[in-house]
Backbone bond lengths (Angstrom), bond angles and torsions (degrees), N, CA, C in turn:
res aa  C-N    CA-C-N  psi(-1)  N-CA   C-N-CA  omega(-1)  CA-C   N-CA-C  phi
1 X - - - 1.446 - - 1.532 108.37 -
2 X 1.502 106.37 141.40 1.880 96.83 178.08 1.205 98.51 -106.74
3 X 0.996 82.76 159.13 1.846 103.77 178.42 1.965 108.12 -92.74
4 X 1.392 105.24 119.95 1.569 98.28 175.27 1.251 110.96 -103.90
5 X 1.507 107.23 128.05 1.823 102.27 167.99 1.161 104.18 -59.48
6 X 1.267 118.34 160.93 1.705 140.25 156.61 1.271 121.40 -80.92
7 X 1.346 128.39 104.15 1.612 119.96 169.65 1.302 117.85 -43.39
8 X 1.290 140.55 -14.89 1.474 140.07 151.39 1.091 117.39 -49.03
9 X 1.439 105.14 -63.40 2.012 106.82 174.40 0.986 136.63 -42.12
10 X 1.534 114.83 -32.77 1.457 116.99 158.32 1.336 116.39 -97.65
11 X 1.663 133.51 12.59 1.640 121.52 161.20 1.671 95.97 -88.92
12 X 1.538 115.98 -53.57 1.800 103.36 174.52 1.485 110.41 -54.17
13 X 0.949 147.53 -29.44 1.858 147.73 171.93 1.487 105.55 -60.54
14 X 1.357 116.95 -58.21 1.785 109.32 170.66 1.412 120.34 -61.04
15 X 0.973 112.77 -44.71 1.892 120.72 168.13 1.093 96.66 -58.38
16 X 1.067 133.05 -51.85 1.511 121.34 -156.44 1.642 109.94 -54.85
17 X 1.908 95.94 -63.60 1.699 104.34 -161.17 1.625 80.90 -115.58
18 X 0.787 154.11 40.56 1.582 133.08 179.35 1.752 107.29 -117.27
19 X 1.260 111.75 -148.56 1.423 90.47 -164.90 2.257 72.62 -143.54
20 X 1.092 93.46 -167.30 1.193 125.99 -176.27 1.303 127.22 -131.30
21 X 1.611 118.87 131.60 1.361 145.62 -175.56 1.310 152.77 -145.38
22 X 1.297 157.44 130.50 1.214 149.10 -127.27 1.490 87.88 -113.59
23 X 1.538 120.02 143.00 0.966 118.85 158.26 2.030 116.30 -120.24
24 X 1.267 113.48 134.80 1.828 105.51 -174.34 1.262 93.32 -102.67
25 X 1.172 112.66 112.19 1.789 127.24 142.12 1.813 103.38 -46.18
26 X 1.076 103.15 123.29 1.855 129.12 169.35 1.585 88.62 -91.03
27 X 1.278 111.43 154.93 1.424 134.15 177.49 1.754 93.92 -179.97
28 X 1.429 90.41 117.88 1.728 109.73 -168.65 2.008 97.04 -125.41
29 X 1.210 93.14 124.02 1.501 90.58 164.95 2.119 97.72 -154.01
30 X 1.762 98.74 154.32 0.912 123.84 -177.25 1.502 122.55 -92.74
31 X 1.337 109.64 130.96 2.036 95.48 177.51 1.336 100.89 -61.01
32 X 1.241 94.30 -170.66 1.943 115.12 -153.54 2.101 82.18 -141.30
33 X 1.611 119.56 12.88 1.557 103.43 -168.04 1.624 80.96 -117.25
34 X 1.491 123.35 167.72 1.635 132.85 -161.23 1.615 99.05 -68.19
35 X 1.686 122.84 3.84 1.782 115.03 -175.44 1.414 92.12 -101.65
36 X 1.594 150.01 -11.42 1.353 150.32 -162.98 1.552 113.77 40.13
37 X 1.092 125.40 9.32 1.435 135.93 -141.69 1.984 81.14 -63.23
38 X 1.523 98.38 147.88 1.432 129.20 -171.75 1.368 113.38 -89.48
39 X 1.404 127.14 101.47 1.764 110.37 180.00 1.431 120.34 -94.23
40 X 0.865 153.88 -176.52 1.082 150.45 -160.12 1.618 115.71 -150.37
41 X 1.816 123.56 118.49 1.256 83.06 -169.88 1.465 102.58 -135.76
42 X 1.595 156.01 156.01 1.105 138.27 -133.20 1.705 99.71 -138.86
43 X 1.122 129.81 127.49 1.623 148.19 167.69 1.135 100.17 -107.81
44 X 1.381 117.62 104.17 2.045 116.65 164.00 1.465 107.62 -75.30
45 X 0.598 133.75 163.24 1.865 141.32 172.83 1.739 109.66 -155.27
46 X 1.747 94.29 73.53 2.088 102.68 -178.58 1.111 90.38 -63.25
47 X 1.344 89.37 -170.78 1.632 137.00 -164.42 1.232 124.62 -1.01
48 X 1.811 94.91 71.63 1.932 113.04 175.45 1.150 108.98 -94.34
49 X 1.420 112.96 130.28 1.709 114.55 163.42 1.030 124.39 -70.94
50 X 1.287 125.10 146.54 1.764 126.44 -167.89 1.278 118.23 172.08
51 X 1.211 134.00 129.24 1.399 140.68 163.38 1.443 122.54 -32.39
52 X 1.083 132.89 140.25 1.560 131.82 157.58 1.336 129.99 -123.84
53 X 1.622 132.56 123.49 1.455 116.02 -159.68 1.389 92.47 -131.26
54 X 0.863 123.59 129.47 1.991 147.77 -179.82 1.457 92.90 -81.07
55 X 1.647 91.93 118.13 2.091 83.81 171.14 1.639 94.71 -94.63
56 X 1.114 110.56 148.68 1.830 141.38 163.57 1.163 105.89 -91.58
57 X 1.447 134.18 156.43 1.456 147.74 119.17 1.482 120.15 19.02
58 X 1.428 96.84 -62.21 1.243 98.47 -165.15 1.919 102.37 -100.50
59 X 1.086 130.97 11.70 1.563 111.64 143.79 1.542 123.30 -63.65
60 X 1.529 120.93 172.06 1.063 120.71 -179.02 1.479 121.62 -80.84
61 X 1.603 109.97 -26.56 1.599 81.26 176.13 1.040 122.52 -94.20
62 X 1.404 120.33 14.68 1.714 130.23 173.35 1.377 95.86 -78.88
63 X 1.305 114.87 -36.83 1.519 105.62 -169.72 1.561 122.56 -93.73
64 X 1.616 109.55 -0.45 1.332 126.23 166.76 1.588 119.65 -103.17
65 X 1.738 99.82 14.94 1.414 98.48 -164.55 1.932 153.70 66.58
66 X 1.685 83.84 6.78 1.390 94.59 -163.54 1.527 109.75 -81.16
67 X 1.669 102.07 -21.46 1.158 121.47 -156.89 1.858 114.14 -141.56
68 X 1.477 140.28 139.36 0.808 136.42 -176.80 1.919 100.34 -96.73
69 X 1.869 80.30 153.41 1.547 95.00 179.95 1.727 112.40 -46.56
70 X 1.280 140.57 -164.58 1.630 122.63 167.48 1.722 132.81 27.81
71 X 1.344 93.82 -8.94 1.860 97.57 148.71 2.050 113.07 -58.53
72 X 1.090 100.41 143.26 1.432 124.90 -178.20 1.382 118.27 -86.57
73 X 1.263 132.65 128.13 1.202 130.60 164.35 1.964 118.08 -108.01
74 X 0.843 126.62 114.30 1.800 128.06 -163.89 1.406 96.27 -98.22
75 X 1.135 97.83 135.95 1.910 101.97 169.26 1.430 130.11 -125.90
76 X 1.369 122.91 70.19 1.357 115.20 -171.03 1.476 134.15 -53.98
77 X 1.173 115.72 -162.77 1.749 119.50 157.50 1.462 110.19 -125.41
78 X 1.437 125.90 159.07 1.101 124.00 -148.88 1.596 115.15 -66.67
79 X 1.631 102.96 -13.55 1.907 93.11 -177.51 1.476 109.61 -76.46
80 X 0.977 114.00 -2.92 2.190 117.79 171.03 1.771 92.37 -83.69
81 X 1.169 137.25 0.02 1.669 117.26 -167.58 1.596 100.57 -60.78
82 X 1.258 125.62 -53.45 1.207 113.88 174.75 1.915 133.07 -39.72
83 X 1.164 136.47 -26.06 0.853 149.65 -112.06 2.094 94.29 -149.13
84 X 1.626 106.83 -48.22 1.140 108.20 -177.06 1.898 108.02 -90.05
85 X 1.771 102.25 96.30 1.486 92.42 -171.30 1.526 81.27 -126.01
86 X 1.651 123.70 -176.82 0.997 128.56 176.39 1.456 98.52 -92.60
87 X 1.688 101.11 158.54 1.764 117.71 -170.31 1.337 101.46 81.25
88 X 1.474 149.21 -26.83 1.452 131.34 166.55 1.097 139.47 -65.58
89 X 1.242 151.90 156.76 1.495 140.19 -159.34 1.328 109.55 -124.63
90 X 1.563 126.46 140.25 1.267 114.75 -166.91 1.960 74.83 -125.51
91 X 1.412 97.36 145.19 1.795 108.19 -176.90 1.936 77.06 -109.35
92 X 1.364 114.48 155.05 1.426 148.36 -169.71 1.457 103.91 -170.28
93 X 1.262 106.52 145.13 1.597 129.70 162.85 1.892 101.73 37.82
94 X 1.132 109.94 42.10 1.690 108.91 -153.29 1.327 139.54 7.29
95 X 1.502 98.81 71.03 1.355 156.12 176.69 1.742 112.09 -111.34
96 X 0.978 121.29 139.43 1.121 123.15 -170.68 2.143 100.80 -129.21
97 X 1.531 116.36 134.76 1.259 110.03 -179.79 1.627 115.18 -165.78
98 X 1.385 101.32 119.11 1.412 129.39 169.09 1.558 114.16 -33.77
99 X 1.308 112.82 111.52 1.909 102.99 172.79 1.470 85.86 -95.23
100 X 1.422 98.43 142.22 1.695 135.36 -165.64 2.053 92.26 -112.16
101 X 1.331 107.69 -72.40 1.343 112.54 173.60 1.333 131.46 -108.43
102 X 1.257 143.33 155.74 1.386 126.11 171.90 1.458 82.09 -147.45
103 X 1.785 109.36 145.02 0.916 130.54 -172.95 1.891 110.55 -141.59
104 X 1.508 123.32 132.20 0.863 114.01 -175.50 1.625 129.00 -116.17
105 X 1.102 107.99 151.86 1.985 96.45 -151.56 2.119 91.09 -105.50
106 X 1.373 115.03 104.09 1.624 90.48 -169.14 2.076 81.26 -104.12
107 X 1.427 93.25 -179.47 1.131 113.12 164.78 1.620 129.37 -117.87
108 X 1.468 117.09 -143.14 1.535 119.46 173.97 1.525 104.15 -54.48
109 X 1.248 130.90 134.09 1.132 133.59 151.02 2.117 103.57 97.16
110 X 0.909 96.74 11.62 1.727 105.82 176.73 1.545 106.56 64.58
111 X 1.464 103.76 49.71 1.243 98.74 -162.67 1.814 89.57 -107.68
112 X 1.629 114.33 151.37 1.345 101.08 -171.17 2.125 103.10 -101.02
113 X 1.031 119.15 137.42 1.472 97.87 176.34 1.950 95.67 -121.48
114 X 0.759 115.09 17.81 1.865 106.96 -156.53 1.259 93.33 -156.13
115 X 1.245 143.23 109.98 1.583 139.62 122.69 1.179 127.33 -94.37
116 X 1.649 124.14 143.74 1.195 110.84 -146.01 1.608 84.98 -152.55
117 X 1.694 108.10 120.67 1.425 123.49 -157.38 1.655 100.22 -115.42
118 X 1.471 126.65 106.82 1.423 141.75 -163.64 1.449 84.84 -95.77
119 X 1.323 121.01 102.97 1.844 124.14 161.91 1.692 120.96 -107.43
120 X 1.058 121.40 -176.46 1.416 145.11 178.84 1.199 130.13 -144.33
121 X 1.496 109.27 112.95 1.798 95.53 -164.00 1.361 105.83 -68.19
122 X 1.257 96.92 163.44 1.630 103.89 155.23 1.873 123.12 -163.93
């Protein structure tokens, strides 16, 4: 018999001990007049629970270059999937930071419990 985690267990586990973060929805659209000019338009979505892991030196993609030392890694639970896309900005510790990758961890049944948003401040 397998054992299934509960997607609850890990949204009460981030609430519980995790910290909290803003995530900005990007919404980009182009004019339709001969300048195309690009607007930009912003959805905040506060107080998400989620993990945060500080890369060091000694992780691997600091040490493969992919990634700088004090780059951020965010880890949601699956009801943020909408929300964690690349080009959006998640503000922390009022800090502001670019997700570059998001990667999603599913389990039995394609179920997602873990997304995990690799950013860059700026």
């Amino acid at each position: 018999m397998a054992l299934m985690l509960d997607t609850r267990y890990i949204q009460k586990n981030m609430a519980a001990v995790g910290d909290t973060c803003t995530i900005i929805e990007i919404s980009r659209s182009t004019g339709t007049d001969e300048y195309r000019i690009v607007t930009e338009s912003e959805t905040s979505h506060t107080s998400l629970s989620c993990f945060v892991q500080i890369l060091t030196e000694e992780d691997e993609g600091v040490k493969e270059g992919t990634a700088r030392a004090g780059d951020l890694i965010f880890w949601f639970d699956s009801a943020n999937e909408s929300y964690c896309a690349q080009g959006n900005r998640i503000t922390f510790d009022s800090k502001t930071f670019q997700i570059k990758d998001v990667r999603k961890f599913d389990a039995m049944g394609n179920t997602t419990y873990l997304i995990q948003c690799f950013t860059e401040q700026i």
